[in-house]
The first five atom37 places (N, CA, C, CB, O) and aatype in JSON, in Angstrom:
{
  "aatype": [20, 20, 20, 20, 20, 20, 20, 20, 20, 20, 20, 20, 20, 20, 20, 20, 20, 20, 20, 20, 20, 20, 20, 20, 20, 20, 20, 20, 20, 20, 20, 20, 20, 20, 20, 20, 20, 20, 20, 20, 20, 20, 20, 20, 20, 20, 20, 20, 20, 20, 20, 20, 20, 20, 20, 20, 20, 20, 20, 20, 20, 20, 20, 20, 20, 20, 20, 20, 20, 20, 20, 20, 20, 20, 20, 20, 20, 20, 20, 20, 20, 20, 20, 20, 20, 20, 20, 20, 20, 20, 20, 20, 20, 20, 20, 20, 20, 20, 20, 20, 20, 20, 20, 20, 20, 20, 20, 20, 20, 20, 20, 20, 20, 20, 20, 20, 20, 20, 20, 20, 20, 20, 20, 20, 20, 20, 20, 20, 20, 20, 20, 20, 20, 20, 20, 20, 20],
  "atom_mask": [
    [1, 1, 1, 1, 1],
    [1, 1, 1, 1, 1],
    [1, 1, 1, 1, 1],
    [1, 1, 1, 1, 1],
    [1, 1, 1, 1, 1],
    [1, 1, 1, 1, 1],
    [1, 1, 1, 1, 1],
    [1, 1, 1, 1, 1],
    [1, 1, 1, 1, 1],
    [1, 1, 1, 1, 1],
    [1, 1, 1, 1, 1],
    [1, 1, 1, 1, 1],
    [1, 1, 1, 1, 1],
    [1, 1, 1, 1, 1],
    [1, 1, 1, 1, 1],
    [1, 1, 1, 1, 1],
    [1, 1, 1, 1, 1],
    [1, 1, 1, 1, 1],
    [1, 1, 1, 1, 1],
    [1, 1, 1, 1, 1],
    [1, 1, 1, 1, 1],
    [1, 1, 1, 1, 1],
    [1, 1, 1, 1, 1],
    [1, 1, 1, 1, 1],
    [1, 1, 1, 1, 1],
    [1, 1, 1, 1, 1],
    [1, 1, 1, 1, 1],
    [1, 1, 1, 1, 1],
    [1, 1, 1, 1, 1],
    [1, 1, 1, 1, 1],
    [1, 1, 1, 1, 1],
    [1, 1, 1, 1, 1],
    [1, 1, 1, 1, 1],
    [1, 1, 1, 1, 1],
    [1, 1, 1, 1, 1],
    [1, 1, 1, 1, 1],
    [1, 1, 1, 1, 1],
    [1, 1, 1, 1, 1],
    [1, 1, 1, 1, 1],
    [1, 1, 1, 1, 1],
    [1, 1, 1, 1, 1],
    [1, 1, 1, 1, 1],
    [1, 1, 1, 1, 1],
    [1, 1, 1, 1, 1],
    [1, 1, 1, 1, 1],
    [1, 1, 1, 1, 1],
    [1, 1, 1, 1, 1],
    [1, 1, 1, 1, 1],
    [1, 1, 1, 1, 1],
    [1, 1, 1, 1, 1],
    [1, 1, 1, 1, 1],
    [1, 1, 1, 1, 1],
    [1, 1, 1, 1, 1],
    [1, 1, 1, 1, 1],
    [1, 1, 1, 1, 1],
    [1, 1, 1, 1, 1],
    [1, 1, 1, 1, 1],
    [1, 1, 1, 1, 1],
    [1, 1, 1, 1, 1],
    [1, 1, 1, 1, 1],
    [1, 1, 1, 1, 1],
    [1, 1, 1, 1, 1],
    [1, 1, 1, 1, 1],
    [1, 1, 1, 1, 1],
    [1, 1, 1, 1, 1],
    [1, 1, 1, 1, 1],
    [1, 1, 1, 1, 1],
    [1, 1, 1, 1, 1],
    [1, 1, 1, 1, 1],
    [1, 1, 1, 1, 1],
    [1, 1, 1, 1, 1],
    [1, 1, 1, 1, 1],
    [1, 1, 1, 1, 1],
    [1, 1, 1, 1, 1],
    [1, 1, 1, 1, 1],
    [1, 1, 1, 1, 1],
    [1, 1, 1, 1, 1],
    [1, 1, 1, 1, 1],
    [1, 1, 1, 1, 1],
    [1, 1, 1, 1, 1],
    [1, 1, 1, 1, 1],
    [1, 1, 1, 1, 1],
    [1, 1, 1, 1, 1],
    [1, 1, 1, 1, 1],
    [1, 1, 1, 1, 1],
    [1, 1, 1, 1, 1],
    [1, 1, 1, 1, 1],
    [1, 1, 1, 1, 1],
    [1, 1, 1, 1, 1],
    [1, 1, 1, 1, 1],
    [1, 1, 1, 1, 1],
    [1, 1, 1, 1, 1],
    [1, 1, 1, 1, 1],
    [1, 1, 1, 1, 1],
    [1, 1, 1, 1, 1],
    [1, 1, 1, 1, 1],
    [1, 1, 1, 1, 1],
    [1, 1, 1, 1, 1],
    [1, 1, 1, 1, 1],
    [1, 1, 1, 1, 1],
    [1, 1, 1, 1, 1],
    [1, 1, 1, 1, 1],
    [1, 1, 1, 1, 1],
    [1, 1, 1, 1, 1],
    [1, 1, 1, 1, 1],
    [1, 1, 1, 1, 1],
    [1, 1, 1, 1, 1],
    [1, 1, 1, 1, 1],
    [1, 1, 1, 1, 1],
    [1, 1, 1, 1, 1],
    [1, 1, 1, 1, 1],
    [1, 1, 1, 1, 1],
    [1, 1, 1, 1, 1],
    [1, 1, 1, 1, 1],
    [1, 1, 1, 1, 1],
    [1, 1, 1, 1, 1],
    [1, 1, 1, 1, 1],
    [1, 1, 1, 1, 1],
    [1, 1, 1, 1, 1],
    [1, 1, 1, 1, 1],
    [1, 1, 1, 1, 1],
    [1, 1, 1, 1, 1],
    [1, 1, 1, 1, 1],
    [1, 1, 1, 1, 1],
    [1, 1, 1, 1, 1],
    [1, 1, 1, 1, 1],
    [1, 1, 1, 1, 1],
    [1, 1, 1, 1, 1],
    [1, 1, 1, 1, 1],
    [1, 1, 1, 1, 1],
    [1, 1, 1, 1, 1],
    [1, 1, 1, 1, 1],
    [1, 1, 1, 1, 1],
    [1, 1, 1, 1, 1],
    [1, 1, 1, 1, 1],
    [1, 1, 1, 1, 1],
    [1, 1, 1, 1, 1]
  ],
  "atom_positions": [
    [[35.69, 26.45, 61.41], [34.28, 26.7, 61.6], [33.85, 27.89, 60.74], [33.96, 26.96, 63.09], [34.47, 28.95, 60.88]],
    [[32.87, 27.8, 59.87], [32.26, 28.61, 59.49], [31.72, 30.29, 60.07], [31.56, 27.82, 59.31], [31.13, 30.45, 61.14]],
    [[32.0, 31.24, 59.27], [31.3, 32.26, 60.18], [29.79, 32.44, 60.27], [31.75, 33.5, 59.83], [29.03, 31.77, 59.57]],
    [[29.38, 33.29, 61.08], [27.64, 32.53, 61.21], [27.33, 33.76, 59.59], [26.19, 33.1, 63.55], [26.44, 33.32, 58.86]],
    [[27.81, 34.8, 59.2], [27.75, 35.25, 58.19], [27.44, 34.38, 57.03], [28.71, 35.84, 58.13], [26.44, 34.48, 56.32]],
    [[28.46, 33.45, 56.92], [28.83, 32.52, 55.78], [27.55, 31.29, 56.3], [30.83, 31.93, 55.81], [26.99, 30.86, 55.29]],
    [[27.13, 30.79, 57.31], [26.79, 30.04, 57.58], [24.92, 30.22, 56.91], [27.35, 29.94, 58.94], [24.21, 29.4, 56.33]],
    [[24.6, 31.94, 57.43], [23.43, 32.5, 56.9], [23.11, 32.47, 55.42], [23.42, 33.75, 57.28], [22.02, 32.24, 54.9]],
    [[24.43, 32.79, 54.74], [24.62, 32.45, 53.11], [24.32, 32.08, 52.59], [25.14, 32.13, 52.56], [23.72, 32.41, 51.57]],
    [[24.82, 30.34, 53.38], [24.62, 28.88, 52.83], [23.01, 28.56, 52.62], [25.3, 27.74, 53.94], [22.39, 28.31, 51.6]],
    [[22.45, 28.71, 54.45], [21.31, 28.47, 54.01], [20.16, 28.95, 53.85], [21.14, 27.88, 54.33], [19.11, 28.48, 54.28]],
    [[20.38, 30.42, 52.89], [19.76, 31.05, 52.17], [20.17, 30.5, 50.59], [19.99, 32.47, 52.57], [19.26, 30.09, 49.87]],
    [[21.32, 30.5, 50.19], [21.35, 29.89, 49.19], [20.71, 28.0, 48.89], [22.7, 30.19, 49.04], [20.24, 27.45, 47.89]],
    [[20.81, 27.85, 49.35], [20.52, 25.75, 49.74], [18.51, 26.48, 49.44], [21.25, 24.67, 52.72], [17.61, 26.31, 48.62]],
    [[18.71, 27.18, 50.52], [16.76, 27.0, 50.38], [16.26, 28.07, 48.95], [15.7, 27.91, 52.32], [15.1, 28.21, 48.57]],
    [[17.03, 28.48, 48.57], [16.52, 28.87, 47.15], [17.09, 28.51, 46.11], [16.45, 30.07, 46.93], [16.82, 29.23, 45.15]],
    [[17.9, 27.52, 45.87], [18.08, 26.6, 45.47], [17.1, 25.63, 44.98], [18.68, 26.32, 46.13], [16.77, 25.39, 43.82]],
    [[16.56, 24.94, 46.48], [15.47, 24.16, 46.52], [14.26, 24.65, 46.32], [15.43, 23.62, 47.51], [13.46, 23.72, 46.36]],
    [[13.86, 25.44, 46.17], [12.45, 25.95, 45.88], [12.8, 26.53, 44.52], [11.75, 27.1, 47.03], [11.79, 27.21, 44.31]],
    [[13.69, 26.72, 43.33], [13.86, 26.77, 42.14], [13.48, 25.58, 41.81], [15.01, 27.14, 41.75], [12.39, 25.26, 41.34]],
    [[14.75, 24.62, 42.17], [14.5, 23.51, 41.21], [12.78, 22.5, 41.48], [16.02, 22.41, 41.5], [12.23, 21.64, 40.79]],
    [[12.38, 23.21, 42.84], [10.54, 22.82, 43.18], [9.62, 23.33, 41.85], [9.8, 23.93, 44.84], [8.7, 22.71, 41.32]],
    [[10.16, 24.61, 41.49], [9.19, 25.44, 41.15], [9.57, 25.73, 39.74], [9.05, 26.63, 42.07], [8.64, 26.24, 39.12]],
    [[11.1, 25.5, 38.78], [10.84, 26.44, 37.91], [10.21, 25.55, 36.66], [12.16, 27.34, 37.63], [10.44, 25.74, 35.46]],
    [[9.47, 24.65, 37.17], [8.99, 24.25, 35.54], [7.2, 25.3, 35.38], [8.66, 21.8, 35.42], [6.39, 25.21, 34.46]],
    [[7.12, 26.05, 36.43], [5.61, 26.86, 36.35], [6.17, 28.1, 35.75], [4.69, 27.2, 37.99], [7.18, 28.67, 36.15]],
    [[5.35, 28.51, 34.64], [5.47, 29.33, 34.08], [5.35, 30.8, 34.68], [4.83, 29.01, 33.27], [6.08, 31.74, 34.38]],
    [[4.31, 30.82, 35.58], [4.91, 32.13, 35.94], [5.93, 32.48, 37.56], [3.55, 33.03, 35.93], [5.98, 33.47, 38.29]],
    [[6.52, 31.3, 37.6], [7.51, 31.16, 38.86], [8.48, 32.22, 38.35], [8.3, 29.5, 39.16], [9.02, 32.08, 37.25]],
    [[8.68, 33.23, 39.11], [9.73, 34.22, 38.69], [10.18, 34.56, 40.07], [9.21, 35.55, 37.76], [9.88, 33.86, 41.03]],
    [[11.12, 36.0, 40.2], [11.73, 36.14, 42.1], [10.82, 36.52, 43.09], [12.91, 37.37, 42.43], [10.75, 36.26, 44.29]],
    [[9.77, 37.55, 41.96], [8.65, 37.43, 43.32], [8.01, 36.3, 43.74], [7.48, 38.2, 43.15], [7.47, 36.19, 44.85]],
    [[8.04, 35.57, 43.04], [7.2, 34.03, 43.68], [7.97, 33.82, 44.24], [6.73, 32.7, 42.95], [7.53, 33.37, 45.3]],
    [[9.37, 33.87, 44.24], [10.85, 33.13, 45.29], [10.27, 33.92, 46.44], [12.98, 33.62, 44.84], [9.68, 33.46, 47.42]],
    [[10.53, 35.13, 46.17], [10.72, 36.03, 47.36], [9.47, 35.72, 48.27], [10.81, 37.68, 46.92], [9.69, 35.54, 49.47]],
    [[8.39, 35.65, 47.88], [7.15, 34.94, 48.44], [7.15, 34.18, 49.16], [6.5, 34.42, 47.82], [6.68, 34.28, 50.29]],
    [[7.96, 32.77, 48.44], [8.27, 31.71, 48.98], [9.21, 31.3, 50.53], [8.78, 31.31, 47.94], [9.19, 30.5, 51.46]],
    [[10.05, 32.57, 49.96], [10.81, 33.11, 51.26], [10.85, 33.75, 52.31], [11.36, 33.51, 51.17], [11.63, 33.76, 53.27]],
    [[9.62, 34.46, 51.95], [9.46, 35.14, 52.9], [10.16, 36.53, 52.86], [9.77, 34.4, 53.85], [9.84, 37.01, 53.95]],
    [[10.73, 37.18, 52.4], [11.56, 38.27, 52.04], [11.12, 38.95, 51.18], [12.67, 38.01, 51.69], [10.1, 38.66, 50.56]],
    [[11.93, 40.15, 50.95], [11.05, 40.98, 49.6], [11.61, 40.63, 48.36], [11.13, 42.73, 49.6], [12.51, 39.86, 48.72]],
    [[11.67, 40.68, 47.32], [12.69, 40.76, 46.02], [14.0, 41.05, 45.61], [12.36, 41.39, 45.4], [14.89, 40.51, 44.95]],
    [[13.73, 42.55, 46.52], [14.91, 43.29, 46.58], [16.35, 42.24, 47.71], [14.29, 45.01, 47.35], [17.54, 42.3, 47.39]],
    [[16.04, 41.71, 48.48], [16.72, 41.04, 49.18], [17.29, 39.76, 48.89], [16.18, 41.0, 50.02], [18.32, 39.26, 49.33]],
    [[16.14, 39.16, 47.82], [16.4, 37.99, 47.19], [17.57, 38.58, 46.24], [15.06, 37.28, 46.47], [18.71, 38.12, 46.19]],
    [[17.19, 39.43, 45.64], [18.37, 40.22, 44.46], [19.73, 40.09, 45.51], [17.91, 42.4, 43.94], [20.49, 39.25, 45.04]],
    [[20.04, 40.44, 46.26], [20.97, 41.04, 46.94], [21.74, 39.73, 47.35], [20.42, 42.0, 48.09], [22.96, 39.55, 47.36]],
    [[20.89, 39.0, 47.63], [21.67, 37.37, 48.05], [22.46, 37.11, 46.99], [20.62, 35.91, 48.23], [23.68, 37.14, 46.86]],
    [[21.28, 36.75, 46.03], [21.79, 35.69, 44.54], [22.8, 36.31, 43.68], [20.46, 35.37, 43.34], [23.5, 35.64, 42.93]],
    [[22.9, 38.24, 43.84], [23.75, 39.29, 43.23], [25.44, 38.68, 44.29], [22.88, 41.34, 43.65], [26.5, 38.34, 43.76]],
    [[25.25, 38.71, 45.28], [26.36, 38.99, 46.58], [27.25, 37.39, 46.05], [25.39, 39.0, 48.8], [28.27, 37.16, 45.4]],
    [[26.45, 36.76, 46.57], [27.32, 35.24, 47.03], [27.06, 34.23, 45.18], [26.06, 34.06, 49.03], [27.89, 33.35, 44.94]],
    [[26.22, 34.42, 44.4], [26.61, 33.88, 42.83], [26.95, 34.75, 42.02], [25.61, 33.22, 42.07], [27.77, 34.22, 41.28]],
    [[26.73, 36.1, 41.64], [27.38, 36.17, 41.13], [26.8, 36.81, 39.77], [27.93, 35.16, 41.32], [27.53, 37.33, 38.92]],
    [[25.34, 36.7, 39.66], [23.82, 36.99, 38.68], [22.93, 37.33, 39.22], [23.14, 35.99, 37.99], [22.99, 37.58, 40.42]],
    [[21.79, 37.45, 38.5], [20.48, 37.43, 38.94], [19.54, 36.37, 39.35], [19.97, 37.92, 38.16], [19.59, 35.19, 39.01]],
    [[18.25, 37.21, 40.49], [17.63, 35.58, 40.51], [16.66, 35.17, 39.32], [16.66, 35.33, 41.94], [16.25, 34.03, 39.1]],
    [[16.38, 36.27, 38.62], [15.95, 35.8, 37.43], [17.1, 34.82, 36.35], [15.46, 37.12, 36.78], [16.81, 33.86, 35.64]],
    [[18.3, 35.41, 36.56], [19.38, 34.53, 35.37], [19.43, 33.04, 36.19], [21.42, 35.38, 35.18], [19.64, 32.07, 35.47]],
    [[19.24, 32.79, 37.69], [19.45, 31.67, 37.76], [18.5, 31.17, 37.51], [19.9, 31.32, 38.6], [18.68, 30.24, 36.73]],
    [[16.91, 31.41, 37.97], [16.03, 30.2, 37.24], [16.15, 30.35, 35.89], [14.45, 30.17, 37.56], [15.8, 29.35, 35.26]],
    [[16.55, 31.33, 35.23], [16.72, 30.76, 33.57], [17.32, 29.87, 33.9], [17.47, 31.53, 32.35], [16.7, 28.81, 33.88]],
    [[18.73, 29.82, 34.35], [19.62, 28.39, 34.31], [19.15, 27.31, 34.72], [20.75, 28.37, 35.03], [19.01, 26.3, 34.03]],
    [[18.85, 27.44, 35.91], [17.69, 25.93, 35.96], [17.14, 25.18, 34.74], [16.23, 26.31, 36.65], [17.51, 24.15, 34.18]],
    [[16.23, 25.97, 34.53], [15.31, 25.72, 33.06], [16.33, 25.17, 32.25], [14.58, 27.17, 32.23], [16.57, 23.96, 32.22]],
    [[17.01, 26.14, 31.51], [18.49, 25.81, 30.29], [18.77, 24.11, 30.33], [20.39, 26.79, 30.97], [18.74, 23.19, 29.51]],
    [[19.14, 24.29, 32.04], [19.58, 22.63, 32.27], [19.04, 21.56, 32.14], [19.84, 22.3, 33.27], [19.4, 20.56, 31.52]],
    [[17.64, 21.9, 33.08], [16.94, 20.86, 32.79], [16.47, 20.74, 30.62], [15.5, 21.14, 34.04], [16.38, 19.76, 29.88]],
    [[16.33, 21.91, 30.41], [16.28, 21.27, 28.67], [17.23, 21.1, 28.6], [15.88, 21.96, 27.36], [17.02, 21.56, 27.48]],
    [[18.63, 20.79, 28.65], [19.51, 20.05, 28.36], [19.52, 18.72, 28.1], [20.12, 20.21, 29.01], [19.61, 18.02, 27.09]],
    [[19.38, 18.49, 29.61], [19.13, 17.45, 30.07], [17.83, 16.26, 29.39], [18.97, 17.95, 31.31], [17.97, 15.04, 29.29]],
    [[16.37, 17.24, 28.91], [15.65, 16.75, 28.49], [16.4, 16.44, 26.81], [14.44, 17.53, 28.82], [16.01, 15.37, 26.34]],
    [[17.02, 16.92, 26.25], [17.06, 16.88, 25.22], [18.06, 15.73, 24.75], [17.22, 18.07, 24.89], [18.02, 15.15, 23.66]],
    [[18.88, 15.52, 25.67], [19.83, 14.43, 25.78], [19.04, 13.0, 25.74], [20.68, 14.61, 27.16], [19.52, 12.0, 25.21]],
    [[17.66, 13.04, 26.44], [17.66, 11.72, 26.8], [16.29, 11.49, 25.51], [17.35, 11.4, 28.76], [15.74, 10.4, 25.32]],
    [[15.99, 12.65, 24.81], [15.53, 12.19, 23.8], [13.69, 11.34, 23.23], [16.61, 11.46, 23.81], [13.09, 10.68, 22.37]],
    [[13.62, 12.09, 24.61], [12.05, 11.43, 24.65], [11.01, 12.43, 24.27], [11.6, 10.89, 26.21], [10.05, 11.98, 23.64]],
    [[11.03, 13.6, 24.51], [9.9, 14.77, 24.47], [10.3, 15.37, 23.06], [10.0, 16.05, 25.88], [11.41, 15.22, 22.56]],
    [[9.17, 16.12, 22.41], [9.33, 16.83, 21.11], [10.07, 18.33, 21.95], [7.53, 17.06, 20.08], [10.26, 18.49, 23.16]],
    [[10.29, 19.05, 21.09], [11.33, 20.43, 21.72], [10.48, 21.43, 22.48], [12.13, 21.46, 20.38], [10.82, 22.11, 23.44]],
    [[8.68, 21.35, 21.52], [8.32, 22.08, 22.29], [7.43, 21.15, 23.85], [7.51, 23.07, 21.3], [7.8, 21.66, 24.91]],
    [[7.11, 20.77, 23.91], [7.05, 19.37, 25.37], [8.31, 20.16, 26.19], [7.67, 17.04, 24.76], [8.19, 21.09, 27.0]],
    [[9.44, 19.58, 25.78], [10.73, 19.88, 26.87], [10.67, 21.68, 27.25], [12.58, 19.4, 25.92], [10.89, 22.03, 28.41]],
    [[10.39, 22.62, 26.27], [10.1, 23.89, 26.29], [8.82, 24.2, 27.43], [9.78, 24.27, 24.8], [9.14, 25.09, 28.22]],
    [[7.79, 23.76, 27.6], [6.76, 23.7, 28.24], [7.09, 22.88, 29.98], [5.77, 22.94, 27.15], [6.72, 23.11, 31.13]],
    [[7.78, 22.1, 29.45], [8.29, 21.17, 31.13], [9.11, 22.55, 31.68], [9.78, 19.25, 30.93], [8.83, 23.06, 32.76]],
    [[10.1, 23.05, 30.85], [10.84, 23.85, 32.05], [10.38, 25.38, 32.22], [12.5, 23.88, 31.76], [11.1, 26.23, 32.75]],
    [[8.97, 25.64, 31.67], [8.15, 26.86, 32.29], [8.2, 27.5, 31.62], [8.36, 27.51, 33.34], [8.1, 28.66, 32.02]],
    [[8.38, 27.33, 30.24], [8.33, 28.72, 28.88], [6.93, 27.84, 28.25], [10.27, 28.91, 27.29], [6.79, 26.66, 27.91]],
    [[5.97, 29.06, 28.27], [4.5, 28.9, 27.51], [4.64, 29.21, 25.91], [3.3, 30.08, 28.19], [3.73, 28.94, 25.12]],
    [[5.7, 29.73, 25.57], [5.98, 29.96, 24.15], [7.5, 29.08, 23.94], [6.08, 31.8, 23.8], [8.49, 29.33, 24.63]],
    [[7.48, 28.18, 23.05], [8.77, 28.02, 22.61], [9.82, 28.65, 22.05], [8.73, 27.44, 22.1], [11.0, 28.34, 22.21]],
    [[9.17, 30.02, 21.03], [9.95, 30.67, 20.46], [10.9, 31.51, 21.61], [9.17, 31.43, 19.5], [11.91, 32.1, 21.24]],
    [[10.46, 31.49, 23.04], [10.94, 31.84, 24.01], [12.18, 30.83, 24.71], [9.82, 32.09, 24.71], [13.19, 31.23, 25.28]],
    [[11.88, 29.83, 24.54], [12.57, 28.55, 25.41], [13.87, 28.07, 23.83], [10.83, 26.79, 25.97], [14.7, 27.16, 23.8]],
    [[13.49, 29.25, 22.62], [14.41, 28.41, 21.74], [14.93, 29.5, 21.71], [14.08, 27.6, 20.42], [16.12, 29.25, 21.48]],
    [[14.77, 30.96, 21.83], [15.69, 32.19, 21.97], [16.94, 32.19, 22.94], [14.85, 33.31, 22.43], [18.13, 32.38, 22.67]],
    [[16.3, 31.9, 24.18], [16.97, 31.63, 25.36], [18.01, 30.68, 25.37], [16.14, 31.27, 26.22], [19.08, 30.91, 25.94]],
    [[17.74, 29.45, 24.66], [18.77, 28.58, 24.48], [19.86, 28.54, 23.48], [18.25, 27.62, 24.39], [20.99, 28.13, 23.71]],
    [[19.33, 29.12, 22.09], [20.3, 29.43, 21.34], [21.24, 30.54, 22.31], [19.68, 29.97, 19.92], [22.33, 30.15, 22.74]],
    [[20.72, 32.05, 22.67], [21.79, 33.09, 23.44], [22.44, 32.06, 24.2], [21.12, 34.43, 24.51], [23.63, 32.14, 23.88]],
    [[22.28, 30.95, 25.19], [22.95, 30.78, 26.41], [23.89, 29.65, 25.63], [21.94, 30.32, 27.87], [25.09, 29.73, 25.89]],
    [[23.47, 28.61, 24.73], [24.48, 27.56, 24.35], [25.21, 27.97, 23.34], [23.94, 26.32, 23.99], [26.41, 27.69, 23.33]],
    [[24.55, 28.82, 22.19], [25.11, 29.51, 20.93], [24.88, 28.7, 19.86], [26.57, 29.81, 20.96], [25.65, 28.64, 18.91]],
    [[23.29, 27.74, 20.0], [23.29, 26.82, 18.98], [21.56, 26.62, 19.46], [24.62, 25.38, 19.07], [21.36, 26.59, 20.68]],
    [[20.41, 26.5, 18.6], [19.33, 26.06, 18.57], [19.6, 24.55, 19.38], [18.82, 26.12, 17.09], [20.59, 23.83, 19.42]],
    [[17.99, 24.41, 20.11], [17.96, 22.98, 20.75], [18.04, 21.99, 19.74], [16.68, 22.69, 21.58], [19.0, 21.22, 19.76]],
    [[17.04, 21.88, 18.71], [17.68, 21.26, 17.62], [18.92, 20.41, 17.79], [17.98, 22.21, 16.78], [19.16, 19.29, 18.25]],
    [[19.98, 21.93, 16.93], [20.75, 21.43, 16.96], [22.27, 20.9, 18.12], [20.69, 21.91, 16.14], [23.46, 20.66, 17.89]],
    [[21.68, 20.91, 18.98], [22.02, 20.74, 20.45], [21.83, 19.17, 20.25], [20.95, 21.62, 21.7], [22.8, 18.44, 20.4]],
    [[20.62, 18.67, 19.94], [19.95, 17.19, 20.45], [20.92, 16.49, 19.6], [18.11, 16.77, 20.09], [21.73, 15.62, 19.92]],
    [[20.63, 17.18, 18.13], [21.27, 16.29, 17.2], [22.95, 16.11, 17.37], [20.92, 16.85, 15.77], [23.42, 14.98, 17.45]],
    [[23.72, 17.16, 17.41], [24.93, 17.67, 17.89], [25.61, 16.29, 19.14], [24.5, 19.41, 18.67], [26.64, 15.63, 19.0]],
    [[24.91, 16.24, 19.94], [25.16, 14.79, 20.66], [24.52, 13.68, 21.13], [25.56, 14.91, 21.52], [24.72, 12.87, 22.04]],
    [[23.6, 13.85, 20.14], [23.29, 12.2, 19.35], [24.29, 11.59, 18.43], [21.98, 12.22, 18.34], [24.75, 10.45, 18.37]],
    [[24.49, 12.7, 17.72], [25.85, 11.73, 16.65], [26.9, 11.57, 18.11], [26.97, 13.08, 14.78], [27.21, 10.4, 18.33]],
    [[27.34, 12.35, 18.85], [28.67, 11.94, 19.65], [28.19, 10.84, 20.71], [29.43, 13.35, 20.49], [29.1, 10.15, 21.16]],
    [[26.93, 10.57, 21.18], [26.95, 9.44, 21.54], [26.8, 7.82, 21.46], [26.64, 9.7, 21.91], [26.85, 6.8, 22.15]],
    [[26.55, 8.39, 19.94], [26.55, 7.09, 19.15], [27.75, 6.98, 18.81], [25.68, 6.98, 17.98], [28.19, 5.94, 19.3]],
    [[28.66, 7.6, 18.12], [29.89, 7.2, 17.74], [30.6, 6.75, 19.31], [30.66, 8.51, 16.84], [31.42, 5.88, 19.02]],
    [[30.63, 6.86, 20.06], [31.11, 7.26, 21.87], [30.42, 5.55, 22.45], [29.81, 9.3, 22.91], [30.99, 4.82, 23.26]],
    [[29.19, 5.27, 21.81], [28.69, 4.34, 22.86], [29.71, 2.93, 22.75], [26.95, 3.98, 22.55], [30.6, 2.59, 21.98]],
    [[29.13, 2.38, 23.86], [30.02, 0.49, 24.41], [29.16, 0.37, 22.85], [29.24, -1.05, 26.59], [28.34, 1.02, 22.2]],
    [[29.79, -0.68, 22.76], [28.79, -2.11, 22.02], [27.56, -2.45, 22.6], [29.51, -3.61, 22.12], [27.53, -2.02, 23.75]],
    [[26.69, -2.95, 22.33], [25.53, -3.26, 23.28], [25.53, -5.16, 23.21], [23.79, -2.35, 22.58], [25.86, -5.75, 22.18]],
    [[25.25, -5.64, 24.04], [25.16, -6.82, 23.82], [24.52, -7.79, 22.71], [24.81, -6.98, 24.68], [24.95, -8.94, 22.8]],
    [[23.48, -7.55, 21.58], [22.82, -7.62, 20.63], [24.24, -7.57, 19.28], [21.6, -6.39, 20.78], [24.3, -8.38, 18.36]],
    [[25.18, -6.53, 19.49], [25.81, -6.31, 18.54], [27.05, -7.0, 18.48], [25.89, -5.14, 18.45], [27.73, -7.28, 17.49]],
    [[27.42, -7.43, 20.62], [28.72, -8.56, 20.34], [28.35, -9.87, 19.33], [29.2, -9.33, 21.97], [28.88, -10.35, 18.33]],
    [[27.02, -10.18, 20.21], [26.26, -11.18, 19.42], [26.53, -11.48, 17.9], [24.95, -10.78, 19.5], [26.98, -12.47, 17.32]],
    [[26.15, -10.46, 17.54], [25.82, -10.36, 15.81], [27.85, -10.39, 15.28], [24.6, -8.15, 15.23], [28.03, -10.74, 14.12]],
    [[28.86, -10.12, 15.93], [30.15, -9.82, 15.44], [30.46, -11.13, 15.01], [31.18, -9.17, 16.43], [30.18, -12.09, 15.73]],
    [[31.14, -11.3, 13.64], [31.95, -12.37, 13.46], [33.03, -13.11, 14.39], [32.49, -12.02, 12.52], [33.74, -12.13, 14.64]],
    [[33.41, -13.8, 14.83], [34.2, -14.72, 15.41], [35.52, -15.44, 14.39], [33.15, -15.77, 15.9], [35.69, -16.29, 13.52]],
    [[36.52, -14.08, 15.48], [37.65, -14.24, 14.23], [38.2, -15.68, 14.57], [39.06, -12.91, 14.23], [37.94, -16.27, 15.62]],
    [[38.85, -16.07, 13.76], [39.79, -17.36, 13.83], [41.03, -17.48, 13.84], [39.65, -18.06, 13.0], [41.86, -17.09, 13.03]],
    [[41.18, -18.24, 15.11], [43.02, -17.81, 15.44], [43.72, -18.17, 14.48], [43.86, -18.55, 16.71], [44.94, -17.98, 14.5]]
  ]
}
């Protein structure tokens, strides 16, 4: 059984958690809006997200953000600055600073970087068994 310590942890962490990934595509969602959200002061929110992760609550909604442009960039639909704007940076030169420091490579070249590996990586698609010659025993 959990201690009720550890148990308080959890769901302080779980509910700010969930109100990041609610909130961080608004640009000015930062810890006082958490802390708001929470009901708590800042300083306390600090003290959680410092204690039991390990960072800040500002470094984790960066991470949020980071991910979700990851994520956006993988699937290849939005221009860089679109995906920059979805995860709450009003300047791109901001959302492309941030990502080069955290991945060590421009989004750019992030998108492109595994586009070639999932093309070389992908099945066949059915269109292309189609189109294959038919060897002869």
């Amino acid at each position: 059984m959990l201690s009720k310590k550890r148990e308080r942890s959890d769901y302080w962490l779980n509910l700010i958690d969930q109100i990041i990934q609610k909130r961080f595509h608004e640009p000015d969602f930062n810890v006082n809006a958490l802390a708001a959200e929470l009901g708590i002061s800042p300083q306390r929110v600090y003290e959680i997200v410092r204690i039991f992760r390990k960072t800040t609550p500002q470094e984790l909604i960066e991470s949020f953000r980071m991910e979700h442009g990851k994520n956006e960039l993988l699937k290849n639909r939005l221009r860089r600055f679109e995906i920059a704007s979805e995860c709450g940076y009003v300047h791109y030169s901001t959302f492309l600073r941030t990502f080069k420091r955290k991945y060590g490579m421009s989004p750019t070249e992030y998108g492109k970087m595994n586009a070639s590996y999932s093309q070389k990586n992908q099945e066949p698609m059915l269109a292309d068994i189609v189109k294959m010659p038919i060897e002869e025993a």
